[in-house]
C-alpha positions in Angstrom: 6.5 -16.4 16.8 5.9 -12.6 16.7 8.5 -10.3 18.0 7.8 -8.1 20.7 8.0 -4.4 19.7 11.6 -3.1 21.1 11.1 0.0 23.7 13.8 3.0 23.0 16.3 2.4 21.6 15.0 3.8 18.5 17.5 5.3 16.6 19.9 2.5 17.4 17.2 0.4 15.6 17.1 2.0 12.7 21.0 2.3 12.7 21.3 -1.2 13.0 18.9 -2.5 9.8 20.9 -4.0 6.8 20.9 -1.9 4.0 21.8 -1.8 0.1 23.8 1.0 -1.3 21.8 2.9 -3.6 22.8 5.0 -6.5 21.4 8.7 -7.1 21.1 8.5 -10.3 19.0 5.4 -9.9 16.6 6.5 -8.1 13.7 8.0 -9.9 10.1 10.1 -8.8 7.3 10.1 -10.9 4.1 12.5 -9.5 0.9 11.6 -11.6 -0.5 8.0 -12.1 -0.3 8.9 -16.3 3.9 8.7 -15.5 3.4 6.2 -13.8 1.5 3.5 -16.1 3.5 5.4 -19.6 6.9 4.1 -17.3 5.8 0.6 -16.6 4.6 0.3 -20.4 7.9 1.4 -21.4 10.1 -1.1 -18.9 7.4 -4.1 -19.4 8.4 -3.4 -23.5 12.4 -3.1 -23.1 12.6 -5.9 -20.5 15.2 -8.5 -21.3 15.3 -11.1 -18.1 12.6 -10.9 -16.1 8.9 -9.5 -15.4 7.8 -9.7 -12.0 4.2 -7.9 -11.8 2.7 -7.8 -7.9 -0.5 -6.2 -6.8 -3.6 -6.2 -4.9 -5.0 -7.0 -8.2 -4.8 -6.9 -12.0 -8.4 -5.5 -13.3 -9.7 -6.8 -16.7 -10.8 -3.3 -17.7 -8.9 -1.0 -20.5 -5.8 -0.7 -18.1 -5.3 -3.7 -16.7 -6.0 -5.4 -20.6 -3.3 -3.0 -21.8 -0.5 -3.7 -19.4 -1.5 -7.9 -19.5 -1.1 -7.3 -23.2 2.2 -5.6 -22.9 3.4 -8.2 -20.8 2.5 -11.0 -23.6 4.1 -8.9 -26.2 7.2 -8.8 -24.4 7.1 -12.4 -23.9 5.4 -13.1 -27.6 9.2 -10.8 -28.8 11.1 -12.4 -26.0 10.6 -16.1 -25.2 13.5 -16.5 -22.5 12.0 -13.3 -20.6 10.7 -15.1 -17.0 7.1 -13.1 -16.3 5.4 -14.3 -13.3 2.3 -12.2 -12.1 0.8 -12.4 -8.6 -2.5 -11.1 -7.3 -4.6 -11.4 -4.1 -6.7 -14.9 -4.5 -9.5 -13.5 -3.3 -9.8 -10.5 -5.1 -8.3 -12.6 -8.4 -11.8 -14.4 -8.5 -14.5 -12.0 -7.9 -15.4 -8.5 -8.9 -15.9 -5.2 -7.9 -17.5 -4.9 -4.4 -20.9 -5.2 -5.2 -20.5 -6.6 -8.8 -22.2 -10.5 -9.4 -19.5 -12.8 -9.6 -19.3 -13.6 -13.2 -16.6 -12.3 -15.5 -14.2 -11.9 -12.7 -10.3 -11.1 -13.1 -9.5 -14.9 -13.5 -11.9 -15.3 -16.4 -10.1 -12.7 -18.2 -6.8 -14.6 -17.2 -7.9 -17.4 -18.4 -9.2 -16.4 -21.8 -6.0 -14.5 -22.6 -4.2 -17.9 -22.0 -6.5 -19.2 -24.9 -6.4 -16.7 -27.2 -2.4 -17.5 -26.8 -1.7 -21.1 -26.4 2.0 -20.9 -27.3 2.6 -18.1 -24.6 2.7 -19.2 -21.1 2.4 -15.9 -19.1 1.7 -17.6 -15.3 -0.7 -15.9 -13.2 -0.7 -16.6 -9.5 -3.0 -15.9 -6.4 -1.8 -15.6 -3.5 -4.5 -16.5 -0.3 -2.9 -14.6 2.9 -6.0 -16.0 4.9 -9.3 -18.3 4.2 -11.4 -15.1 3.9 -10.8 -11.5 2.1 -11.7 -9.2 5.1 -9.0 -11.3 7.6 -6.2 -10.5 5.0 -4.9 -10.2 1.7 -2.0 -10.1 -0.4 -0.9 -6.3 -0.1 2.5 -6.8 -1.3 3.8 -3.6 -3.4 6.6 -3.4 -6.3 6.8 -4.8 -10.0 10.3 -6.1 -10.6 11.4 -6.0 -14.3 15.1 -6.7 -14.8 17.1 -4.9 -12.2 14.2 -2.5 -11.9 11.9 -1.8 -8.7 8.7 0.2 -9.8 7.2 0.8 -6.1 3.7 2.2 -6.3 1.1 1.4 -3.6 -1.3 1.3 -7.0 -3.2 -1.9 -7.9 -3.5 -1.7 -12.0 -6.8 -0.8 -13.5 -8.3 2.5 -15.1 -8.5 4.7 -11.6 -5.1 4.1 -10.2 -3.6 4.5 -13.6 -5.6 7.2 -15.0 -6.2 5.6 -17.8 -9.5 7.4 -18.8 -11.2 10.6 -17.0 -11.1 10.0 -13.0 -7.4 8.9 -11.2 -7.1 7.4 -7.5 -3.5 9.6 -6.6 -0.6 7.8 -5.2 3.2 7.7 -5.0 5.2 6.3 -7.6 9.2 5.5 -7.1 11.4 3.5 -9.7 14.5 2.1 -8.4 17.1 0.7 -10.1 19.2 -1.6 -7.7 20.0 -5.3 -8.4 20.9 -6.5 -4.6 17.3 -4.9 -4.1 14.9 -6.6 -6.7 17.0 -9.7 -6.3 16.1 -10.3 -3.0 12.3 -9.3 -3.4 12.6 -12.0 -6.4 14.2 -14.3 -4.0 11.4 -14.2 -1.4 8.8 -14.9 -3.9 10.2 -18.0 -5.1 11.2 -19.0 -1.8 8.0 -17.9 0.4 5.2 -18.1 -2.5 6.2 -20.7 -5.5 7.1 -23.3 -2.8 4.0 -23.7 -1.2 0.8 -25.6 -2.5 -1.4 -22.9 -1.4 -0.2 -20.5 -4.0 -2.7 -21.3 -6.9 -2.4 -20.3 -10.5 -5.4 -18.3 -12.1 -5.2 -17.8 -15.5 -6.5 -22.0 -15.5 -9.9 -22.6 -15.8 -10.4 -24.7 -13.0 -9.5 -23.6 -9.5 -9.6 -24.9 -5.9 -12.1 -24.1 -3.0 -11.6 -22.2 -0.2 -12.4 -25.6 1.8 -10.3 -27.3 -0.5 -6.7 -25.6 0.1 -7.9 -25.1 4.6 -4.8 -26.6 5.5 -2.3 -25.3 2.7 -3.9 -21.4 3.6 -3.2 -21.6 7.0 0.3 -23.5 6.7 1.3 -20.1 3.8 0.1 -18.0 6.4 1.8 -19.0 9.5 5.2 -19.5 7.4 5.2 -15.4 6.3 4.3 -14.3 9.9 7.9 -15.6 9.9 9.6 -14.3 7.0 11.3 -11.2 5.8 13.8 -10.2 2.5 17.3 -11.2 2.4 20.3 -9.8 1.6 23.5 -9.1 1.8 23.5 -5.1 3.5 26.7 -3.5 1.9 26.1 0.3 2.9 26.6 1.9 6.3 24.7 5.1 8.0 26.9 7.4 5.8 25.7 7.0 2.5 22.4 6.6 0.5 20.5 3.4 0.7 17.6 0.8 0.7 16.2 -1.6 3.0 13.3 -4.0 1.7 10.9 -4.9 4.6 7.9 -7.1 4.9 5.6 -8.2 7.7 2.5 -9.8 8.6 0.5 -10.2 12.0 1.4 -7.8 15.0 4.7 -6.7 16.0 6.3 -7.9 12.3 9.0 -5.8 10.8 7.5 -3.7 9.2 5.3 -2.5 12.4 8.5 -1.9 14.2 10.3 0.5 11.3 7.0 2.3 11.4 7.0 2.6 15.3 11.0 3.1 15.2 10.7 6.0 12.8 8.1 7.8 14.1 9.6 7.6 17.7 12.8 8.6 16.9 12.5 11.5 14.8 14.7 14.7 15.8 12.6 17.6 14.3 9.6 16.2 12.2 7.6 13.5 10.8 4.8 13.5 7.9 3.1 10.5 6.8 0.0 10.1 4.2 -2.7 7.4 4.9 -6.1 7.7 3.0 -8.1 5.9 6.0 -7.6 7.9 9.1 -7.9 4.6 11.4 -4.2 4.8 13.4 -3.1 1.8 15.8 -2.8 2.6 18.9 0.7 2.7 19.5 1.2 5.4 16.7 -1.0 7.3 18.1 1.4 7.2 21.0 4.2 7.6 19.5 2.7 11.1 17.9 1.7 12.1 21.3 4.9 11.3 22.9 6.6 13.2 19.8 4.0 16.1 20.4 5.0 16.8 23.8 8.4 16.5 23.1 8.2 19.7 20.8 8.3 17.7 17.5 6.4 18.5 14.2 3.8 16.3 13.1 2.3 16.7 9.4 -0.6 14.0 8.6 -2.0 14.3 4.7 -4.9 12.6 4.4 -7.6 12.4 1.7 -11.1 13.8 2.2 -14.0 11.5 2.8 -15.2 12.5 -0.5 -11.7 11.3 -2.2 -11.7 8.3 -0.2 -12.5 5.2 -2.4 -15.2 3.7 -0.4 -17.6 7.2 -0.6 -20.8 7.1 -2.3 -22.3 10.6 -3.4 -25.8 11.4 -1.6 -26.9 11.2 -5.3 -26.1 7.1 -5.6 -27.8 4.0 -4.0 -26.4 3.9 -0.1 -24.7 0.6 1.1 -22.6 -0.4 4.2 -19.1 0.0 2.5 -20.1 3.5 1.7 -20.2 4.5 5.6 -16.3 4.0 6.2 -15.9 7.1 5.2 -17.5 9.0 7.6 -16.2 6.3 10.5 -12.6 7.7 9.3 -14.1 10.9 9.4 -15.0 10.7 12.9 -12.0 9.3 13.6 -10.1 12.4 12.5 -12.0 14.6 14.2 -12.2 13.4 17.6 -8.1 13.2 17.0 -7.9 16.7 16.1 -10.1 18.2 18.9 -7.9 15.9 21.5 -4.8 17.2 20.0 -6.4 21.2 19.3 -3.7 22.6 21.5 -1.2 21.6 19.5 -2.4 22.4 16.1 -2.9 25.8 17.7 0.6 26.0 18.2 1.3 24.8 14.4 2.9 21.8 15.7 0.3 19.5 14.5 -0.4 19.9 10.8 -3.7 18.0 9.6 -3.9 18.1 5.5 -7.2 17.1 3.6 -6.8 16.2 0.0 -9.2 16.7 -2.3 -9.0 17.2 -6.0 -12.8 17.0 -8.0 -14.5 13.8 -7.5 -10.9 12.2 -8.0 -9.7 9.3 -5.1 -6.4 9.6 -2.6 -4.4 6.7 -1.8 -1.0 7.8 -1.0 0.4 6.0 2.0 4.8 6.8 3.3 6.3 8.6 5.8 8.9 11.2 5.5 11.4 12.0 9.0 14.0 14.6 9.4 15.2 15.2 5.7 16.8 11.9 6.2 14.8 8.7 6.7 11.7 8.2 3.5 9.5 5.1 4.0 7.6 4.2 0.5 4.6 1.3 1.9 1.5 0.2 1.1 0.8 0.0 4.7 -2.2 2.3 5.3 -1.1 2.4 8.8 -4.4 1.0 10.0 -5.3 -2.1 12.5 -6.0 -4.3 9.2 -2.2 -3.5 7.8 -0.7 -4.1 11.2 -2.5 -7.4 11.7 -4.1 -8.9 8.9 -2.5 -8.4 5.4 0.8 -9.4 4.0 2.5 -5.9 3.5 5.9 -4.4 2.5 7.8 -1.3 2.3 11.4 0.3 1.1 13.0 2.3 3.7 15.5 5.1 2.3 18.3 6.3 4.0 19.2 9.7 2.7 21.9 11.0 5.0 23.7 13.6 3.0 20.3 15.0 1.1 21.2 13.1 -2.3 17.5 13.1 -3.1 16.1 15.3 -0.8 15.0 17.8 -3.7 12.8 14.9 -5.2 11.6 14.0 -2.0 10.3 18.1 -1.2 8.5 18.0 -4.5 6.9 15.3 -4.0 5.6 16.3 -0.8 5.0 20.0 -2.3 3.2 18.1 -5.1 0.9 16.0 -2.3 0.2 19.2 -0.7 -1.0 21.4 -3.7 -4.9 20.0 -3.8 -5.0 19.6 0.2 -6.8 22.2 2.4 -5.0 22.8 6.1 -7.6 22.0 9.3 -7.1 24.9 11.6 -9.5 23.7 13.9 -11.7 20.6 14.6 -15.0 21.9 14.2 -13.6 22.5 10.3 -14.5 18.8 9.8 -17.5 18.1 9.7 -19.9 16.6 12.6 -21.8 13.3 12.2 -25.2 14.8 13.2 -24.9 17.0 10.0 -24.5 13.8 7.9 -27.4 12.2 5.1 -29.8 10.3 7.0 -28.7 7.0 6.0 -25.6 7.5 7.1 -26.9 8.8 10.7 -28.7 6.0 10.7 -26.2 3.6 10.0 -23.7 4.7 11.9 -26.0 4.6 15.0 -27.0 1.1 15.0 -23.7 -0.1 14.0 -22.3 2.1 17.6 -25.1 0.7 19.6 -24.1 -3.0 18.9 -20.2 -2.0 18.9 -19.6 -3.4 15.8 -18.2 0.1 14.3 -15.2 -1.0 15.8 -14.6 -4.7 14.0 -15.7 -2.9 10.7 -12.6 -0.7 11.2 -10.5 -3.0 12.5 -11.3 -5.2 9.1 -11.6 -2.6 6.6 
């Protein structure tokens, strides 16, 4: 049963969320992907108890084969460590888009299983629906010992920067056991107890026709869950509150609505697809009007992760791009009066031919959300997501939260004016073309809604 979203009320929804008591001094932000893989390295080595890796996906190129082999050295060093790894199913058993389906993810799972018998490293994939496109396992945050490390970055060479291009996103380490313990908790509880929850570093695995019935049974039981805990902090001091939701109007949705809606003197958020819901949009409207500051970063179609230069073979993925891109523009031009005014602040990021993938919010000084919600229909529907709201209330780590943001904002450009961004009719040909037939049969919109 989905709950409805809650009109006004805002801040008293917000004020009302459990929370965890945080310490400053644990509470950590890194600002390059190269930090970011050198720290989980270093925590996956001196790990004692546990190692609890989640993500989209772990890719069997130099990355992902160096952290998978850091995690069986720690486990090789350390036999009582727990290590449980979990991936998207889907993604788990086939390539890149585009790639034939041989030496996929699993393989590589598999073979590192056989090349160490005597280490049992388990490797799980996690089907949020029957098919990739109506949802995955999007789920954020590698728990070792007492450790969060919240990245919305998958692991392989581009999110980690492992060799000469880097896909930039946030990266926040958070040392807080009531936290991880709880995100532990639901795993066990809400993954390793249901049938549909399949191991992949075997060599045999079960159809998608095979596990129907224990897909859809997983998926209706986490429109229905959330973290739990025991919230031991009030409005007055620093804290944390885990959130996760799936399918309209979950949890997460409602923080997202709630802390947009409520904000006192400004809001910036980062999404790399500029495909908003409908009720943000809203919500930023409503804020607009009401003399609030909006800041949206967001990456340049050429930094999105779907773009194909003019230079490569064209395909159908490599058109999202410029769908986001007309999405952005039509949203500026709507919204021109206000950017004239400096109230509305539109950010493109572009660095080289290097990818963006930074999602969060920021409110007031005050409230930070870290997610790996892109803030898109396909987030607020169809995949599993998460996110760590902050609480911040006397500034504790508002100086790490300003760089960061002064760190996002060095490689953007500001958009003054909509006809900055650039008009579909001056697009290549193939993507004219595309994007035309796709409009005249409506099915623009489904591709967004799914991608």
């Amino acid at each position: 049963m989905q709950i409805p979203f809650i009109k006004y009320n805002h801040q008293k929804y917000l004020d009302e969320l459990a929370k965890i008591e945080q310490a400053t001094d644990g509470y950590q932000v890194l600002y390059t992907p190269k930090e970011y893989r050198l720290a989980l390295l270093q925590s996956i080595k001196n790990a004692s108890q546990r190692i609890y890796i989640i993500a989209l996906y772990l890719e069997r190129d130099e990355a992902g084969q160096e952290i998978l082999q850091a995690i069986y050295d720690a486990k090789i060093n350390n036999p009582h460590i727990e290590v449980k790894i979990f991936v998207d199913w889907h993604r788990g058993q086939r390539g890149r888009m585009g790639e034939a389906k041989t030496q996929t993810n699993a393989d590589y799972y598999h073979q590192m299983k056989l090349n160490h018998p005597d280490v049992d490293i388990e490797v799980y994939g996690v089907p949020v629906n029957r098919r990739e496109v109506l949802g995955v396992l999007h789920l954020k945050g590698s728990i070792i010992d007492d450790t969060l490390l919240y990245s919305g970055a998958s692991i392989n060479n581009v999110y980690l920067h492992k060799l000469d291009k880097y896909r930039y996103d946030r990266y926040h380490i958070i040392t807080n056991k009531t936290l991880t313990n709880s995100m532990v908790d639901y795993i066990k509880h809400n993954f390793l107890t249901f049938d549909g929850v399949q191991r992949l570093d075997q060599g045999q695995h079960k159809t998608r026709k095979q596990l129907k019935t224990e897909i859809k049974e997983l998926r209706q039981h986490l429109t229905q869950t959330n973290y739990q805990f025991e919230g031991n902090a009030d409005n007055t001091i620093l804290s944390v509150t885990p959130i996760v939701g799936l399918g309209k109007g979950n949890p997460l949705n409602q923080v997202i609505h709630h802390l947009i809606s409520q904000a006192k003197e400004q809001v910036v958020f980062c999404t790399p697809y500029f495909n908003l819901p409908p009720i943000i949009i809203k919500d930023i409207i409503r804020q607009l009007r009401k003399g609030k500051k909006i800041e949206i970063i967001i990456g340049d179609k050429t930094a999105n992760d779907f773009y194909i230069p003019e230079d490569e073979p064209f395909n159908i993925i490599g058109g999202l791009p410029y769908l986001y891109e007309i999405n952005l523009r039509k949203f500026v031009e709507r919204l021109q009066e206000f950017v004239d005014k400096e109230q509305l602040i539109i950010r493109l990021w572009k660095d080289d031919e290097h990818s963006y993938h930074l999602k969060g919010i920021w409110v007031d000084d005050n409230w930070v959300l870290n997610t790996g919600n892109n803030i898109n229909p396909r987030a607020w529907r169809l995949d599993l997501e998460n996110g760590i709201l902050v609480h911040d209330p006397n500034g504790e780590l508002r100086d790490k939260f300003v760089k960061e943001l002064n760190t996002i904002r060095e490689k953007t450009q500001l958009i003054n004016h909509f006809q900055q961004i650039q008009a579909s009719q001056f697009y290549p040909k193939q993507v004219h073309k595309l994007i035309n037939r796709l409009s005249r049969i409506k099915i623009d919109k489904i591709i967004k809604r799914l991608l």
